[in-house]
C-alpha positions as CSV (number, residue, x, y, z in Angstrom):
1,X,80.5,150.8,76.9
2,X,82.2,147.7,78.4
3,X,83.5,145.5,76.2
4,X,84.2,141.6,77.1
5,X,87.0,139.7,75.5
6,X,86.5,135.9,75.6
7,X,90.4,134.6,76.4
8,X,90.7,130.7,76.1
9,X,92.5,129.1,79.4
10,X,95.6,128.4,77.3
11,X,96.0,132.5,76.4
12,X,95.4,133.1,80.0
13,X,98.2,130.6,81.3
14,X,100.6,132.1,78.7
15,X,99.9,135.6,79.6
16,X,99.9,134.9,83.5
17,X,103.3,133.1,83.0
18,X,105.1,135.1,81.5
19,X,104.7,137.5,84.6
20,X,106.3,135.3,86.8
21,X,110.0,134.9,87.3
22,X,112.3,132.3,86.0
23,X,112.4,130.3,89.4
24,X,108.2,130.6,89.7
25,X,108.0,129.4,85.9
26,X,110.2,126.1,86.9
27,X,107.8,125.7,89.7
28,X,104.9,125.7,87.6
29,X,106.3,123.8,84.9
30,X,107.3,121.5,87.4
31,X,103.5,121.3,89.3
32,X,101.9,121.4,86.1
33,X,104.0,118.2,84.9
34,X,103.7,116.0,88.6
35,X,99.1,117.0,88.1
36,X,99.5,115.2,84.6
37,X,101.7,111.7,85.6
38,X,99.4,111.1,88.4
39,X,98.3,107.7,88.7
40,X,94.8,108.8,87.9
41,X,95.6,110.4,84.8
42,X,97.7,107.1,83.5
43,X,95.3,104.8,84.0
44,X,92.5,106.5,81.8
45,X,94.7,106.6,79.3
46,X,94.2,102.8,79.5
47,X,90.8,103.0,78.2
48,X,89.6,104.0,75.6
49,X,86.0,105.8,77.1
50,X,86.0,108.1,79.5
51,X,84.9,107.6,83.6
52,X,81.8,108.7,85.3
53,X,82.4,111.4,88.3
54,X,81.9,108.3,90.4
55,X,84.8,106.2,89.4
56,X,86.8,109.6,89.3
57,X,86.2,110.5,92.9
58,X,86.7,106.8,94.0
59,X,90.2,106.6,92.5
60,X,90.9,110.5,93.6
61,X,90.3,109.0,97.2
62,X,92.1,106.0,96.7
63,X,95.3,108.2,95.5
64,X,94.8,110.4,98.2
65,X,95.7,107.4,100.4
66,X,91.8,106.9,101.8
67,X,89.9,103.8,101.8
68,X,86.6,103.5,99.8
69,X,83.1,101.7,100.1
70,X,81.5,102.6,96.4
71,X,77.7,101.6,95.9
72,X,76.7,101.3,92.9
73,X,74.0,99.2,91.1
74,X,74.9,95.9,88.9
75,X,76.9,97.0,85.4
76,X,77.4,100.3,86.7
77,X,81.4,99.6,86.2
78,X,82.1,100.1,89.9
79,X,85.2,97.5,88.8
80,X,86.6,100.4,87.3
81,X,87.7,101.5,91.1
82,X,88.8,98.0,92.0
83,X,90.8,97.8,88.7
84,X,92.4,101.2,89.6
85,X,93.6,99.4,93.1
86,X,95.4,97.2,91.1
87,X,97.1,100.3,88.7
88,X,98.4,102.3,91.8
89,X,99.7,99.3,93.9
90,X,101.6,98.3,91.0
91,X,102.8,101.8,90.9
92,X,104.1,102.2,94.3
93,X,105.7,98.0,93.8
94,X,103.0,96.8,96.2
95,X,100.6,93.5,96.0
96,X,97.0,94.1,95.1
97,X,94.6,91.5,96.1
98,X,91.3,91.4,94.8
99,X,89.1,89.0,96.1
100,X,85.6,88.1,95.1
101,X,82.6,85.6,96.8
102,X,83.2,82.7,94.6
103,X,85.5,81.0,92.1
104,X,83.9,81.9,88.9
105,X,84.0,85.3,90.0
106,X,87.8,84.7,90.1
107,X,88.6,83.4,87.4
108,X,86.6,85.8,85.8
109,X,88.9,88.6,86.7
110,X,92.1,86.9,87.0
111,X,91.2,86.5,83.1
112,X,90.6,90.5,82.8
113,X,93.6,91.3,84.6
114,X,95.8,89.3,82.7
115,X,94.8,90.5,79.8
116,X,95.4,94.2,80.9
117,X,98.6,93.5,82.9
118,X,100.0,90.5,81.7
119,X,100.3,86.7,83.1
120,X,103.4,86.8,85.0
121,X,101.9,89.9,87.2
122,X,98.6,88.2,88.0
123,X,97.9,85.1,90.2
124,X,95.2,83.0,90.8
125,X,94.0,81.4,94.1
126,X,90.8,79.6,95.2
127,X,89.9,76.3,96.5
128,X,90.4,74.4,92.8
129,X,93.4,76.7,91.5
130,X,96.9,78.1,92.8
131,X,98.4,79.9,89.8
132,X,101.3,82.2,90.2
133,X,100.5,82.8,93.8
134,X,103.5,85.4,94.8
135,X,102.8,87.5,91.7
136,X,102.1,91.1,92.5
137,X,98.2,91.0,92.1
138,X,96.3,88.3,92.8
139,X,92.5,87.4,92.4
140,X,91.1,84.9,95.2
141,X,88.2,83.8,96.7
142,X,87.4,86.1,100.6
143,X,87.8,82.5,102.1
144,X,90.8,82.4,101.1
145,X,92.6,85.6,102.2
146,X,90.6,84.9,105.5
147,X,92.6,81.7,106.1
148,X,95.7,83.6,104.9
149,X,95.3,86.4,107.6
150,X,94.6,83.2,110.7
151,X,97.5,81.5,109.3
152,X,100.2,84.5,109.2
153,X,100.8,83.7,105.3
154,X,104.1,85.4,103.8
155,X,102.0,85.7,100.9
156,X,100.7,89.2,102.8
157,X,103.8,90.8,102.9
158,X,104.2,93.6,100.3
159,X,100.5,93.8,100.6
160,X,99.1,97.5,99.6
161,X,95.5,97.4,98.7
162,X,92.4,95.2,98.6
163,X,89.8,95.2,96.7
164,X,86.6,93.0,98.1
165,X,84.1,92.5,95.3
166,X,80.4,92.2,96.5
167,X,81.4,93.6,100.1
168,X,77.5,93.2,100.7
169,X,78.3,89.7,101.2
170,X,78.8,90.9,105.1
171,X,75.2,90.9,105.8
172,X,74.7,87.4,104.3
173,X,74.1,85.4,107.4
174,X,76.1,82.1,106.2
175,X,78.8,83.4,105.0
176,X,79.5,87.7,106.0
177,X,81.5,86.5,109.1
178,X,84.4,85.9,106.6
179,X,84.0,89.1,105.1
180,X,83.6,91.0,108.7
181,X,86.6,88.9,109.8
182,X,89.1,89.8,106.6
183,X,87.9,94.0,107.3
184,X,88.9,93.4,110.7
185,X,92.2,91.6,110.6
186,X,93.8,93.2,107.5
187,X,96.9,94.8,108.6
188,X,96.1,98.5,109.1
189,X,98.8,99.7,106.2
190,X,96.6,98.0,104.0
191,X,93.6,100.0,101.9
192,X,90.5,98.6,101.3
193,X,88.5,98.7,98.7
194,X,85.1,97.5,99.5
195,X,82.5,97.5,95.8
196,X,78.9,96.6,97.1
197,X,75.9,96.4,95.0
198,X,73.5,99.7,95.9
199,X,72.3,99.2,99.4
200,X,70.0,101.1,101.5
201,X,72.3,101.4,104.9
202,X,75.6,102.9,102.8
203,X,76.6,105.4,105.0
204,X,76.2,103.4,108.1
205,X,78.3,101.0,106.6
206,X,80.7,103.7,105.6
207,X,81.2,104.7,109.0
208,X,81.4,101.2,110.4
209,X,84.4,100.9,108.2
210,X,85.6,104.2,108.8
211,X,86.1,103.0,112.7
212,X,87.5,99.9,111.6
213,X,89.8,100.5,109.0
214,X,90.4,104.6,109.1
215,X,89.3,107.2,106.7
216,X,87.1,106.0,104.4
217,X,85.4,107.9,102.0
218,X,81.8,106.5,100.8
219,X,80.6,107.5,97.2
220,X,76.9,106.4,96.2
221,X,76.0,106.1,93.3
């Protein structure tokens, strides 16, 4: 008769680590400690509900160093990913700028993000507002960081990621030049973020944006 034993994960670990050597137990110890202070892992402890396999993939891809396009529908919390842009470039001392189509949107966020990070990190810039414009993350209209990129703006240096809210914008046929124009120009060091409402031509988009701007990893949701 065969007998199975149910052994819980934490037995396991302690029974396969004490059969390694001193120097192997260090190295564990010292993997097991750099898997838990990823940037991943500190930012959900910033919330107080757990994210959907979407938003984790997202920011795994965005930690990895890829760029994302995530489509999802309205109130899905696609944000979440954007909002994780801003959480590793302040990590690695870098500027995060999030843009968004228009200046409620902006204020909007710059409101959120103070609140989670503070006002002297967060700035503000549209047409109406300049607010603490040098800080390390700063929310803005797309027209605006399209004007910054033509005009050579010192503002950009230090730049890391960028998040473009409603990145469907590009097919609007008034206004998605700026948005084309802001994917094209952003220095290549910079990732991009792109959060589009759920759209029927993702992956094409995806790939556009893969030739563009380099690996970019698509999640649909």
């Amino acid at each position: 008769m065969i007998v199975l034993l149910s052994v819980g994960p934490g037995t396991l670990e302690s029974t396969m680590t004490e059969d390694l050597s001193p120097a192997e137990r260090y190295a564990a110890s010292r993997k097991r400690a750099a898997e838990q202070a990823t940037a991943l892992a500190s930012f959900r402890e910033m919330y107080d509900f757990g994210l959907d396999p979407f938003q984790i993939e997202a920011c795994q891809a965005l930690e990895a160093g890829k760029g994302v396009l995530v489509a999802a529908p309205t109130g899905s919390g696609k944000t979440i990913v954007g909002e994780f842009a801003v959480h590793l470039a302040l990590l690695q001392g870098k500027k995060c700028f999030y843009t968004t189509p228009i200046k409620a949107l902006s204020n909007q966020k710059y409101a959120d993000l103070c609140r989670r990070y503070g006002a002297d990190k967060v700035g503000l810039l549209t047409g109406d507002n300049s607010v603490n414009s040098e800080a390390p993350v700063v929310v803005m209209t797309t027209e605006v960081l399209r004007n910054m990129l033509y005009a050579g703006s010192q503002t950009l240096l230090g730049l890391g990621h960028v998040v473009m809210d409603e990145v469907h914008y590009l097919s609007d046929r008034f206004r998605g030049a700026v948005w084309e124009e802001v994917i094209i120009h952003l220095p290549a060091s910079v990732t991009l973020v792109s959060l589009s409402a759920t759209v029927s031509n993702a992956e094409e988009f995806g790939d556009w944006l893969d030739t563009v701007r380099g690996d970019t990893e698509v999640i649909v949701s």
